[in-house]
N, C-alpha and C positions, 0 to 999 in steps of 0.2 A: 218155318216161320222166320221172315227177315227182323232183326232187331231193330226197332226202332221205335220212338216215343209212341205212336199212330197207331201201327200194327199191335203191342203193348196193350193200349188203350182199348181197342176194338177187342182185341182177345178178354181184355175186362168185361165189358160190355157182355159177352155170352158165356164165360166162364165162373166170372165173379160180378156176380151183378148188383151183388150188396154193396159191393165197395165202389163199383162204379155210380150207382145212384146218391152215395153219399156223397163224393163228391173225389174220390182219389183221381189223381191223373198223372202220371207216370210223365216227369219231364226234359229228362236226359237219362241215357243209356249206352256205357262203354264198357271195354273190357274187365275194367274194375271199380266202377260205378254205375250206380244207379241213385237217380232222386227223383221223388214222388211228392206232389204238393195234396194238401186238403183244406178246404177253408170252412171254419165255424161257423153252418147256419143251423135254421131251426130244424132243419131234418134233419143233422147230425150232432144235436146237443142233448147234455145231460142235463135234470133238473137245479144244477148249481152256474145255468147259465156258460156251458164252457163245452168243447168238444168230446162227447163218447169217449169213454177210455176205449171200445173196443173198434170203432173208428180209427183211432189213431195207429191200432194193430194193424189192423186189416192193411194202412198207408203202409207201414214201418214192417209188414212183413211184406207185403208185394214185392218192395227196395229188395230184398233180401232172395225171395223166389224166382225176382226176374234174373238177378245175377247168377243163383244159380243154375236157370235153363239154359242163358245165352253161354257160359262154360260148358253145359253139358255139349251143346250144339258145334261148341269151336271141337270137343272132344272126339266127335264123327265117331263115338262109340251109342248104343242101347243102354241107355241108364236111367233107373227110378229114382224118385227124389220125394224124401217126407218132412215132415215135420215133426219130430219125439217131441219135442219142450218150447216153453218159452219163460223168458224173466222179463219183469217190466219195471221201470221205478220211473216214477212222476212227478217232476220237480218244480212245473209254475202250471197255472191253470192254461189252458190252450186253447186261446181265444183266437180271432183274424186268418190269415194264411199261414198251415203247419208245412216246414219243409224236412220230409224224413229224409237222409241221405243215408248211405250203405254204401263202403269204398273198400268192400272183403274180398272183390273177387279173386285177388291172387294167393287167398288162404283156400278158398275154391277152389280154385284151379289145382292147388297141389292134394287137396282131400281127394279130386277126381284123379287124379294122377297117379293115385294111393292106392285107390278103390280096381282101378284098372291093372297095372301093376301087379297085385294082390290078388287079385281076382274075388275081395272079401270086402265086403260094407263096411262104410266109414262114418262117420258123423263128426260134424266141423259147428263150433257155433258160430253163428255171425251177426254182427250188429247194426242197427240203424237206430239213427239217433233225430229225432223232430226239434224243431228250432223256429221258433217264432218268426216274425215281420222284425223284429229288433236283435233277430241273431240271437235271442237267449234261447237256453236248452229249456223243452218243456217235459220231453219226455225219452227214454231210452230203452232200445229192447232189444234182445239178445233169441233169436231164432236157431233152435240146433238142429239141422237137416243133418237126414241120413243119405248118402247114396248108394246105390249098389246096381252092380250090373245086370241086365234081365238076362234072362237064358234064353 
């Protein structure tokens, strides 16, 4: 699969399709970023008038998953990718257009590097962080993928 915001998006679309109908949309994608927007309507609000806390994961972990496939791919090695954990902290309610952005890939890059290397599974955590339409932080979350190589 070619990296790009489009291809991305469409791989939502049949892959994740919760996160796509909510409203995620994947809007730049480079070596060591990715940003993903979501905007708060009524399909993806919580009863205090504000966007799903699990909404905002679903945006804020995509930022994080696409970065690590598009490293696995630059890697031209056979590697799995999961997810052991997450931490979240929520600091204004998340109203309008949320912007997650993820700018880990080169702590990426060197877990895969590790993992290959080693030839022994690695886990790195990485973050995206959501920011309103005024630039304030609404919310923050820390994803720790594991990699390892298939046999």
């Amino acid at each position: 699969m070619q990296f790009t915001p489009s291809k991305l998006n469409t791989f939502m679309f049949f892959k994740l399709p919760s996160a796509y109908w909510s409203g995620v949309r994947v809007k730049t994608i480079e070596l060591n970023k990715c940003e993903a927007t979501v905007k708060h309507r009524w399909f993806n609000q919580n009863p205090f008038n504000s966007m799903y806390f699990a909404v905002q994961a679903m945006a804020a972990e995509f930022t994080t998953g696409a970065l690590v496939m598009y490293q696995i791919k630059q890697s031209k090695t056979n590697i799995s990718m999961l997810v052991a954990q997450n931490k979240a902290v929520f600091t204004k309610k998340a109203t309008g257009r949320i912007t997650f952005t993820c700018n880990d890939g080169d702590k990426i890059a060197e877990t895969i590097r590790k993992a290959i290397e080693t030839k022994e599974g690695q886990t790195v955590w990485i973050t995206s962080r959501g920011v309103n339409e005024k630039g304030e932080q609404v919310s923050e979350m820390q994803f720790e993928w594991t990699v390892r190589l298939r046999n």
